[in-house]
PyMOL commands that place a pseudoatom at each C-alpha (Angstrom):
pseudoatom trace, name=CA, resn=UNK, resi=1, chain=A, elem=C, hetatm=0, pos=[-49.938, -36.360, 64.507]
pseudoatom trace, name=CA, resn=UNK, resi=2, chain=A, elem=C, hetatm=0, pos=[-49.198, -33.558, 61.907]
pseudoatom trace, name=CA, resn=UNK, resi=3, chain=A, elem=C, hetatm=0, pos=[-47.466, -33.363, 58.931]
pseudoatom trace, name=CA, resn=UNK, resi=4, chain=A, elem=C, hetatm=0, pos=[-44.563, -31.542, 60.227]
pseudoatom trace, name=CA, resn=UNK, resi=5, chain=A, elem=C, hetatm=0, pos=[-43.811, -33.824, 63.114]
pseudoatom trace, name=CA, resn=UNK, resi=6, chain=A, elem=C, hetatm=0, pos=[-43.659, -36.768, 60.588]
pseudoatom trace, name=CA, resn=UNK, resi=7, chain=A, elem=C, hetatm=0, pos=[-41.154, -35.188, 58.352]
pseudoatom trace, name=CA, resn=UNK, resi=8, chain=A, elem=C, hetatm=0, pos=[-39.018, -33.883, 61.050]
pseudoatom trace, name=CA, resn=UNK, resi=9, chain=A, elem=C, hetatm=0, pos=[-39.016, -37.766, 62.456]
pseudoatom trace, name=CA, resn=UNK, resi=10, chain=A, elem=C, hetatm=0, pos=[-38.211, -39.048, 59.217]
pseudoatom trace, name=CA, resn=UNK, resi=11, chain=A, elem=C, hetatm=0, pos=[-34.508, -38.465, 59.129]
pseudoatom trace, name=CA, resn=UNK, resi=12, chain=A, elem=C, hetatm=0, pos=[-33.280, -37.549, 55.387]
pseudoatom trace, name=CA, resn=UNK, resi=13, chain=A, elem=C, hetatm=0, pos=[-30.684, -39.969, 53.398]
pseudoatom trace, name=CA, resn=UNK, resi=14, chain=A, elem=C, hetatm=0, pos=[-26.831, -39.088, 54.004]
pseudoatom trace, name=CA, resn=UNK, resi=15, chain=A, elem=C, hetatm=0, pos=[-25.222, -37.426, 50.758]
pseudoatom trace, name=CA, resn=UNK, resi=16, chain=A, elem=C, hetatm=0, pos=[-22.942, -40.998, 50.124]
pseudoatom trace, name=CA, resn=UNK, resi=17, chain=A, elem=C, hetatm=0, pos=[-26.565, -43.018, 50.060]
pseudoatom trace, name=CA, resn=UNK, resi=18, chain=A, elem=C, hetatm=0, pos=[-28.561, -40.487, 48.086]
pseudoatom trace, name=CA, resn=UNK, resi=19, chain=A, elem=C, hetatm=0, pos=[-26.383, -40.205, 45.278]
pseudoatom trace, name=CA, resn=UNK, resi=20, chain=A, elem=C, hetatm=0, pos=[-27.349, -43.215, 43.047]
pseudoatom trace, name=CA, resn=UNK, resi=21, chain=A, elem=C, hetatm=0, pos=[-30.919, -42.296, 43.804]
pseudoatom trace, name=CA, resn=UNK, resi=22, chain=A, elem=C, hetatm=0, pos=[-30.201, -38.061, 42.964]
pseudoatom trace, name=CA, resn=UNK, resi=23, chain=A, elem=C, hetatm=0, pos=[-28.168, -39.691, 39.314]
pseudoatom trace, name=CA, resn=UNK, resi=24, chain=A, elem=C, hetatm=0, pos=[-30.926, -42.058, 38.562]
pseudoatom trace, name=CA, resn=UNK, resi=25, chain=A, elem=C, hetatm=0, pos=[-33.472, -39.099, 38.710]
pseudoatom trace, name=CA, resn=UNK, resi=26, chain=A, elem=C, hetatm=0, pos=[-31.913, -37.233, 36.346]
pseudoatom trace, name=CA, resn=UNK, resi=27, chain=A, elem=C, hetatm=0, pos=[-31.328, -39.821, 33.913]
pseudoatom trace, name=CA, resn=UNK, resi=28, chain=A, elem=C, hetatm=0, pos=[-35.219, -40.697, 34.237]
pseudoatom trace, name=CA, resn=UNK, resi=29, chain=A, elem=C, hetatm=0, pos=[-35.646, -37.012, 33.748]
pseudoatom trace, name=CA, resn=UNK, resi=30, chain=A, elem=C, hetatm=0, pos=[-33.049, -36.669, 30.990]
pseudoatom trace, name=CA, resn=UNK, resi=31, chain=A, elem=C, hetatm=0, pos=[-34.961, -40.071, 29.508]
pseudoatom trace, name=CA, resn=UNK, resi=32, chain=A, elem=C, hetatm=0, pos=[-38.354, -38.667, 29.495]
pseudoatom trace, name=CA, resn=UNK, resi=33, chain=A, elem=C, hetatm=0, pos=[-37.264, -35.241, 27.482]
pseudoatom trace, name=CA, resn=UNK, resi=34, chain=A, elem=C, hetatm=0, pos=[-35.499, -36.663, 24.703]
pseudoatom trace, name=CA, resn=UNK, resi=35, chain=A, elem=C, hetatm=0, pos=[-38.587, -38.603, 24.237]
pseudoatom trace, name=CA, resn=UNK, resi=36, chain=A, elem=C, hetatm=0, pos=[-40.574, -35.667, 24.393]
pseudoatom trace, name=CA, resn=UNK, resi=37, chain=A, elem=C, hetatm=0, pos=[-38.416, -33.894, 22.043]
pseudoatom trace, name=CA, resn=UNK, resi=38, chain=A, elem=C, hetatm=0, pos=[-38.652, -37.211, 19.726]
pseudoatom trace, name=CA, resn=UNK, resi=39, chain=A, elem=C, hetatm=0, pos=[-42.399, -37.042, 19.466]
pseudoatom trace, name=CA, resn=UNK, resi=40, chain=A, elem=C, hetatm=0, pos=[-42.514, -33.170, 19.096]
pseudoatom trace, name=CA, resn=UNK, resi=41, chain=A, elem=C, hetatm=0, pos=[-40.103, -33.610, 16.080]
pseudoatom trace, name=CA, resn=UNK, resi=42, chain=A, elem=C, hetatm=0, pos=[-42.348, -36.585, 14.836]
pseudoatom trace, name=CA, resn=UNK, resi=43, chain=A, elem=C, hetatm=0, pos=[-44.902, -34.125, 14.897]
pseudoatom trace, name=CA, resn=UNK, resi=44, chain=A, elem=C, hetatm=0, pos=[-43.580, -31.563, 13.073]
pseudoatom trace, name=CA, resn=UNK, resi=45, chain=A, elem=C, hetatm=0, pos=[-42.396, -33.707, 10.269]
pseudoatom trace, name=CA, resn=UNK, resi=46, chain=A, elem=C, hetatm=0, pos=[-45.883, -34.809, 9.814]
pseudoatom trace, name=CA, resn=UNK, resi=47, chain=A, elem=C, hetatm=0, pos=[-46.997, -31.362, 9.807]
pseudoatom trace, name=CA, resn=UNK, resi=48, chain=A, elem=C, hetatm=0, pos=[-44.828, -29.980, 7.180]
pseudoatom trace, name=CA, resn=UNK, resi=49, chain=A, elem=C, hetatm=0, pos=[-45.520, -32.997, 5.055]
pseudoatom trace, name=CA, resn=UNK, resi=50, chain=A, elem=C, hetatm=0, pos=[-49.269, -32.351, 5.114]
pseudoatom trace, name=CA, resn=UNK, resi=51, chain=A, elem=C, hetatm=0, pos=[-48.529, -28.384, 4.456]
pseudoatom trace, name=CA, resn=UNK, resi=52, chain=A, elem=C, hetatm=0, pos=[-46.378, -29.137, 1.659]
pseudoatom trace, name=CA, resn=UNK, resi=53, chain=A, elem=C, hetatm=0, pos=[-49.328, -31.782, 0.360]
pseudoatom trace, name=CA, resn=UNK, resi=54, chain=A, elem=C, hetatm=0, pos=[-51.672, -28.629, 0.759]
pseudoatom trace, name=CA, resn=UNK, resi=55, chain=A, elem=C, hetatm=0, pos=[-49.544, -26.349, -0.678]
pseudoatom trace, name=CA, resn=UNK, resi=56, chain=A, elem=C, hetatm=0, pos=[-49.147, -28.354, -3.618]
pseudoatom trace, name=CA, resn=UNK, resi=57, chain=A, elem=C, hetatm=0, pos=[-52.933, -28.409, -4.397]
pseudoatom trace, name=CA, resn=UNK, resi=58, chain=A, elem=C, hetatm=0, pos=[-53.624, -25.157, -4.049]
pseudoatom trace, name=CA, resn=UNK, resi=59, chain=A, elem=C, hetatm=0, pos=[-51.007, -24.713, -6.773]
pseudoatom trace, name=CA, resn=UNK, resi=60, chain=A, elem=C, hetatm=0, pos=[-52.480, -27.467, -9.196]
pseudoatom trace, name=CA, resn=UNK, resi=61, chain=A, elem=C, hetatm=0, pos=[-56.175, -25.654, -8.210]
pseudoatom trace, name=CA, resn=UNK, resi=62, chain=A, elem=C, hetatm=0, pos=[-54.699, -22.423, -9.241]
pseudoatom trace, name=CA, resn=UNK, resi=63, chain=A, elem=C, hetatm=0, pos=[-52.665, -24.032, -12.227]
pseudoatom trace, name=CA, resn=UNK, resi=64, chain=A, elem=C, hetatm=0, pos=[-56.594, -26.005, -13.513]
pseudoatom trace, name=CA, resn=UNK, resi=65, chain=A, elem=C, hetatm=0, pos=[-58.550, -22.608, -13.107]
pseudoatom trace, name=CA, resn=UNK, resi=66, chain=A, elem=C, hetatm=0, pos=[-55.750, -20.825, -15.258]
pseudoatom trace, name=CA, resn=UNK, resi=67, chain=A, elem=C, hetatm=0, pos=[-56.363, -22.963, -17.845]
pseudoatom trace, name=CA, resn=UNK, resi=68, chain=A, elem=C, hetatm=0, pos=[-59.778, -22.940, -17.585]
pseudoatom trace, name=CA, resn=UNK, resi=69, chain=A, elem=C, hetatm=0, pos=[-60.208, -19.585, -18.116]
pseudoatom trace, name=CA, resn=UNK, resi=70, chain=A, elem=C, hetatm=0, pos=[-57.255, -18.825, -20.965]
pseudoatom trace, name=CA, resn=UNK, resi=71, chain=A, elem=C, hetatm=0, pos=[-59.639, -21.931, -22.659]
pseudoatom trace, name=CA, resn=UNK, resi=72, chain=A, elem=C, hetatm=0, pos=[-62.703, -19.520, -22.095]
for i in range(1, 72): cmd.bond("trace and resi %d" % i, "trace and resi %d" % (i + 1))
show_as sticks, trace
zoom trace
């Protein structure tokens, strides 16, 4: 028995029984992007805070070494 004689004896779902099933695919689908989206914005708030965090120590490096040398 081959592939193709199984799915051409399996007979495919009538329109009025497949809809619930076609709807609840997208709203799994639909479900599983906006948490997708959720963590990818999760992510990118944590990686602007650590850039800012970053960015604020290079300034107080440069901001130490200024003084260091104007006390020179």
């Amino acid at each position: 028995m081959n592939a193709g004689s199984v799915l051409g004896a399996a007979p495919a779902l009538p329109l009025d029984e497949a809809g619930p099933y076609v709807a609840g695919a997208y709203i799994v689908f639909l479900v599983l992007i906006l948490i997708y989206v959720a963590i990818m914005a999760l992510r990118l708030s944590r990686f602007e805070r650590d850039l800012r965090e970053l960015d604020e120590a290079v300034e107080a490096r440069k901001a130490r070494q200024e003084g260091e040398e104007e006390a020179s």
